[in-house]
N, C-alpha and C positions, 0 to 999 in steps of 0.2 A: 588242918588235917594233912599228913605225909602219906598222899596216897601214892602208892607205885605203879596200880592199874591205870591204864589211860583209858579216857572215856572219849569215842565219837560220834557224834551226832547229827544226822543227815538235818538240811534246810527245804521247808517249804511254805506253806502258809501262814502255817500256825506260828512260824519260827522268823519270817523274814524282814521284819520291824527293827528298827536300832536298837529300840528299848530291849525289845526281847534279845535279841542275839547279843548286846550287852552283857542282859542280865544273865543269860545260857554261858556266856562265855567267864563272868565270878564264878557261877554256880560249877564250874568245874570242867568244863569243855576243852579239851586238848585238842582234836582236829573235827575237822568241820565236813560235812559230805556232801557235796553237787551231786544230784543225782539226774543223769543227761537222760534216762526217761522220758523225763518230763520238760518242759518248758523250752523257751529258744534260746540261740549263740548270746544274743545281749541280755536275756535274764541270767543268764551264770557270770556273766562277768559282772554284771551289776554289781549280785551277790556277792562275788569275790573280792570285790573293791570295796563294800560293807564290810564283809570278814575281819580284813585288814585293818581299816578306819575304826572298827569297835573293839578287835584286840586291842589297839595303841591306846584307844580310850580305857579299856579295862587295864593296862600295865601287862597284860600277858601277850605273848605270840603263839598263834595255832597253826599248824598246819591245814591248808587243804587238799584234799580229795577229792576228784575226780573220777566219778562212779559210771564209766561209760554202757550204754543200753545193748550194747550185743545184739544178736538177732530177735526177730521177732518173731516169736513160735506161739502164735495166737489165732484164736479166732477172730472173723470179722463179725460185722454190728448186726442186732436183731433188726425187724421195721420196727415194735415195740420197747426197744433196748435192753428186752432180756425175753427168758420162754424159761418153762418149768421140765426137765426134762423126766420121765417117768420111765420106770423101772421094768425094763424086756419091750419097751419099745426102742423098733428102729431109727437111726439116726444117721445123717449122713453130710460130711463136710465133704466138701469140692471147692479145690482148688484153685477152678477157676470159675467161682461164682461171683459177681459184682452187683448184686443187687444184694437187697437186707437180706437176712435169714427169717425163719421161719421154726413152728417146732417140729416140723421134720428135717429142715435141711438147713447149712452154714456156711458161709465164706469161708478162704483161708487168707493170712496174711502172707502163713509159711506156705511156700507153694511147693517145695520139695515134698511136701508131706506122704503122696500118694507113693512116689520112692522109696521111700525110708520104711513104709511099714508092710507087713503080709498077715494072712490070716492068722488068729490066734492071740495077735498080740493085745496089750493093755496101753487103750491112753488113759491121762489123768488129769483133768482138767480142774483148772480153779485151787491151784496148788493143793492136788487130789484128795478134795471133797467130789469132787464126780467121778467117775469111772466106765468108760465105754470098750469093750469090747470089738475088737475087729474080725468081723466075717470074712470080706471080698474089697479086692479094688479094683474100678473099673474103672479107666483112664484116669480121670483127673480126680474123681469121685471114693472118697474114704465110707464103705456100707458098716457100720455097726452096731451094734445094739447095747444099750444103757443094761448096766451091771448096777450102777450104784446115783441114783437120780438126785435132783435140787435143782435149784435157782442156776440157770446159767445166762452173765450179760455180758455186752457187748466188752470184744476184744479180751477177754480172759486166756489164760496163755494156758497152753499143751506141752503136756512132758510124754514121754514113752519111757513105760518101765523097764527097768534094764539100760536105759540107753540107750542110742544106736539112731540119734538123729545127727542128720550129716551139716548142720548149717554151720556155715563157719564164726570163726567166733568174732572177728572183725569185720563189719559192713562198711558201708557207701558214708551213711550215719557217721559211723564211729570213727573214721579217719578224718571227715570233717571237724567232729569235735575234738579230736585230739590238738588240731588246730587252735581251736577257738579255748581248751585247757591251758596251751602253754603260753598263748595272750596274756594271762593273767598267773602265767610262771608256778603251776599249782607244784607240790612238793610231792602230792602222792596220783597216779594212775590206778583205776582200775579196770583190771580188763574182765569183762563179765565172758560166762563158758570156753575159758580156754582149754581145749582138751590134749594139747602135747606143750614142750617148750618152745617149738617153734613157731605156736601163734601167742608165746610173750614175747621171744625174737623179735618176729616182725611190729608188734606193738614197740615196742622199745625203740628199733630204727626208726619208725614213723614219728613216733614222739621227741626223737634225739634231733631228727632233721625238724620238724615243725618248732625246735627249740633252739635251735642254734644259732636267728637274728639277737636273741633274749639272752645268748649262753647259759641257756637253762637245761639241765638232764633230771626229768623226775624219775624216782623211786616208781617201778611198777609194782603193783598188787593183782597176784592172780587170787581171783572167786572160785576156789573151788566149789563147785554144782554139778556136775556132769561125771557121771560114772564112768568114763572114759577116761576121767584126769586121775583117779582112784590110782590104777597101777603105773601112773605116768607122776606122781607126783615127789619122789627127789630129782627127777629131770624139772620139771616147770620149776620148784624150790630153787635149782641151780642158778634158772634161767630170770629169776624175778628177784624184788629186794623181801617181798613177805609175800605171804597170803593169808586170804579171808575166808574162814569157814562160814561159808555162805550155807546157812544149814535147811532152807526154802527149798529152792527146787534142789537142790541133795536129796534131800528126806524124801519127794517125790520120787525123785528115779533108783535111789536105793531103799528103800522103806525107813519109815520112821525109826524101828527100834535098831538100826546101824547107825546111824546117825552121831550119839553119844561117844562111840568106841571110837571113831573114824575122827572126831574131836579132835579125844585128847593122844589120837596118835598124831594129828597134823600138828598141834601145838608144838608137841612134844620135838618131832622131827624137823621143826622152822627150829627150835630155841639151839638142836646141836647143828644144824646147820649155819648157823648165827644170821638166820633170817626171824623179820618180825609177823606178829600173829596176831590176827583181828576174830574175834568171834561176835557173827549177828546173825539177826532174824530173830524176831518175837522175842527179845529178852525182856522187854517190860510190856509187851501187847497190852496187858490188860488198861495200863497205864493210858492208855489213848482218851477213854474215857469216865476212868478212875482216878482218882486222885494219891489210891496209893494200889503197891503191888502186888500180886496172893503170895503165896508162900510158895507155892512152886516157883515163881520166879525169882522170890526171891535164890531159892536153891540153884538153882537155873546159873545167873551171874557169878554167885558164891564158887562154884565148882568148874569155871569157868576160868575163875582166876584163880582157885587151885590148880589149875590143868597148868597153868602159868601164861595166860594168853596175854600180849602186850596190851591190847585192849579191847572193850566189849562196846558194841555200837547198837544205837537205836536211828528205828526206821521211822515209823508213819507215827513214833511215841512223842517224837519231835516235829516232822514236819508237818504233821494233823493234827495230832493229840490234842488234847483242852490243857493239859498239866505239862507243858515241857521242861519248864525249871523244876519242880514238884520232882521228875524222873528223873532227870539230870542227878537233884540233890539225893534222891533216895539209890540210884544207882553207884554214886560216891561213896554212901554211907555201908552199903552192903560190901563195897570192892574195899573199901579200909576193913572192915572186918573180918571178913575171910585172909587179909594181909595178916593179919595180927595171931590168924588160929595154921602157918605154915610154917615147912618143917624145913630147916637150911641147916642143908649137910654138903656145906663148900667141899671138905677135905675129900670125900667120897665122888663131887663132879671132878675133880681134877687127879683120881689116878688113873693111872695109865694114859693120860693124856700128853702129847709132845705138840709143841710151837715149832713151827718152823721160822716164824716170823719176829721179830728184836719188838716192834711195837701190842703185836699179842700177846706177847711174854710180860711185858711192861704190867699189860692191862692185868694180867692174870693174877702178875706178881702184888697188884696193889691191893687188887681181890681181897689176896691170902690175907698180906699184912695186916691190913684193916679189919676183919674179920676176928684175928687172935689176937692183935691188941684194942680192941676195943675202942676205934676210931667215930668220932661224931660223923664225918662225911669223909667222902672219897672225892677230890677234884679232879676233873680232867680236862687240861688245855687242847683240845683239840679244832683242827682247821675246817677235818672234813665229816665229822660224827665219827668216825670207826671207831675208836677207842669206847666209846661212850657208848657204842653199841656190842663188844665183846664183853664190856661188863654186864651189859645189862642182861644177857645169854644168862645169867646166873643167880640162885636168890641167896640174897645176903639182907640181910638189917639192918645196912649201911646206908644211905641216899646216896646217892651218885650226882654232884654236880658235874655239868656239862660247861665251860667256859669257851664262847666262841668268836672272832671278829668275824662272819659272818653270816648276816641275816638268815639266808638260804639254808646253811645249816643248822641253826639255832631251830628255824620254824620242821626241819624235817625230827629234830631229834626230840621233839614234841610229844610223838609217838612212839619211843623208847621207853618200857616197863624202866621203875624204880631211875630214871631221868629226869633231870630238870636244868634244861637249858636255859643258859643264859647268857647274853653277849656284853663282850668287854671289849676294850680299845686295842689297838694293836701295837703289841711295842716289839723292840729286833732284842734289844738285852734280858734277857732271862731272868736274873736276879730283880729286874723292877717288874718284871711281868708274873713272878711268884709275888711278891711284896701287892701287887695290887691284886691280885686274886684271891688272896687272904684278906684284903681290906672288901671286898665286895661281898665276901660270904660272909663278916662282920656285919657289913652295915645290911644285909639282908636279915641278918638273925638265925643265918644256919650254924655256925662256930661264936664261939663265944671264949673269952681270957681263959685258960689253964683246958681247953678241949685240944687234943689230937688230932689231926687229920692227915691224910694221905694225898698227895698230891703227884700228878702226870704230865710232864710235857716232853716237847720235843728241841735237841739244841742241833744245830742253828734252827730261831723259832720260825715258825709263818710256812712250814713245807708238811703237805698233807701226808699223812704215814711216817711221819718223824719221828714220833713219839719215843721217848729210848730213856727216861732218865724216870726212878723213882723218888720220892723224897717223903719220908716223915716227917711233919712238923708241930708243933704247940704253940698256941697262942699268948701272945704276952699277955 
């Protein structure tokens, strides 16, 4: 199957077995997601070193991801581990309570909370299925009364609608683990509620320096969630390599029915920026303990990757679910298919468009060519991903191979839409390094005797942003 959506899929119980993450990793896995919520410094490098050990066993390389926990804007524990809360009765968390809760009253984790909120306002608890109402605050003490009642248990996290909690978006936590990310040299970061560019800035240097025994620099990913990032977002795009329409707590602090629109404007707005675009949260939920998906989800994924998102990720569908292969293989089959029903109107992305750049121009130009003569693939020799990733900015019917001598590269360009990385030997003459790049998409079975393809490199070879030379070729 030529799929061009990338599929990623977070690890945890259900998921952290050889067997499984093998067989997760045939069944279509391009990158893989640590998610630092949960577990300690040496369960994710465990994991990471799995990752790695069962790609090489499957023949493919994945990226991974780096899902850092950001603040915690939760409640603390019940003495019963949960209470029912009831509709117009009062309720009240305090910040600085240290014993269990009760069903009048709650711990906080966030202790800013009493700060942040005045009367009037709306929280939304339990990724707002509840709803409380704020009266009064008195010192440390949040007084409000239930609007919209259920189940509430221990440690369930608080949003404020609208917006307008101040916690920042990198903790004590999260700089630790950025540490313990770049130990096992992860390819992608994510920074969970970053609300301007200058808390990816600072993730970026903290990660650039915790990288640098390793000479590792990972790709950041800001989550968009926080409606404060809404109007800050071609600043954070600038400041990051993608982001993730983290559509969870979004949907809580902007309501559900923005959600959609806010989408496929972020898509939209990473793909002209030539940054990459992850879309998650509940695309296969039901999947957790289903063995196939409703139809809304399926629509769900489908329109997802008509938005043209580089790829769609599952949460608790993989790392709890009963069916993780099952989702995997049916989220594949859904993202080929909606591939198959899109509408590529190259000539129309590039006018008005000007290169400033000899290796963008390259990319563009192979684009074109291949696209109007009807090329089997489009290769590109590339050191550092770029090339491989301005084409990918664009939908074409084309496959885009990725050729790279290194690793580091190879596993980031994983997660390039309509990309398939692959690494080849390093040679300095050009003439043997087309001749061998031809014999490798042969013996893969992407080019075959008498197919065209379009081919990219850079002369003198092995210099990242080189790339300057086009070439049409045909196979003997």
């Amino acid at each position: 199957m030529n799929r061009s959506t990338k599929i990623v899929a977070t690890l945890g119980p259900a998921s952290s077995s050889p067997e499984v993450l093998e067989q997760m990793i045939r069944a279509g896995v391009d990158v893989v997601r640590l998610n630092f919520s949960h577990g300690k410094a040496q369960d994710h490098i465990d994991r990471a070193n799995l990752v790695r050990e069962m790609a090489r066993k499957a023949g493919k390389e994945v990226a991974i991801m780096a899902d850092l926990q950001g603040p915690k804007i939760r409640v603390g524990k019940f003495e019963n581990g949960k209470i029912e809360l009831i509709n117009g009765r009062p309720f009240v968390l305090d910040a600085e309570r240290t014993e269990p809760g009760n069903d009048d009253i709650v711990g906080l984790d966030y202790k800013e909370l009493p700060r942040d909120v005045k009367p009037g306002d709306t929280l939304l608890l339990n990724d707002g299925l509840l709803v409380l109402q704020v009266d009064s605050v008195r010192g440390a003490q949040v007084h409000t009364t239930v609007v919209l009642g259920g189940e509430l248990s221990n440690n369930k996290g608080i949003n404020k609608q609208g917006g307008g909690l101040t916690a920042p978006a990198l903790t004590a936590k999260d700089m630790e683990d950025i540490k313990t990310a770049m130990s096992f040299q992860c390819e992608y970061l994510a920074v969970s509620f970053p609300k301007n560019a200058t808390d990816m800035e600072m993730a970026r240097q903290l990660a650039n320096v915790a990288g640098e025994p390793y000479r590792h620099k990972p790709a950041m990913i800001a989550k968009i969630e926080r409606t404060e990032a809404i109007p800050q977002l071609e600043a954070i795009l600038r400041a990051s390599d993608g982001i993730m329409v983290a559509r969870g707590d979004l949907a809580v602090e902007v309501g559900n029915a923005a959600v959609p629109a806010l989408q496929k404007r972020m898509i939209k707005l990473a793909r002209e920026m030539d940054k990459v675009a992850i879309t998650a949260t509940q695309m296969m939920e039901s999947m957790i303990v289903n063995p196939v998906p409703t139809r809304a989800e399926v629509s769900d994924v489908a329109n997802a990757v008509l938005d043209g998102t580089d790829a769609v990720m599952l949460s608790a569908e993989t790392a709890a679910g009963k069916f993780p292969i099952e989702t995997i293989l049916q989220m594949a089959a859904i993202a080929h298919a909606a591939e198959r029903a899109e509408d590529v109107n190259l000539d129309t992305d590039f006018t008005g468009r000007t290169f400033g750049r000899i290796d963008q121009s390259i990319a563009m130009g192979a684009l074109f060519t291949a696209y109007h003569l009807g090329c089997r693939a489009i290769i590109a020799l590339t050191e550092s991903g770029s090339t491989a990733l301005w084409m990918s900015r664009h939908r074409i019917n084309v496959p885009i191979i990725a050729l790279t001598t290194t690793e580091s590269s190879q596993r980031r360009m994983a997660l390039y839409r309509n990309v398939t990385p692959l690494l080849m030997p390093k040679y300095d003459d050009r003439d043997i390094a087309l001749a061998a790049a031809e014999r490798i998409l042969v013996e893969q079975g992407v080019i075959r005797p008498g197919d065209t393809y379009a081919i990219t490199c850079g002369e003198p070879m092995g210099y990242p942003g080189g790339t300057n030379m086009l070439k049409v070729c045909r196979v003997a």
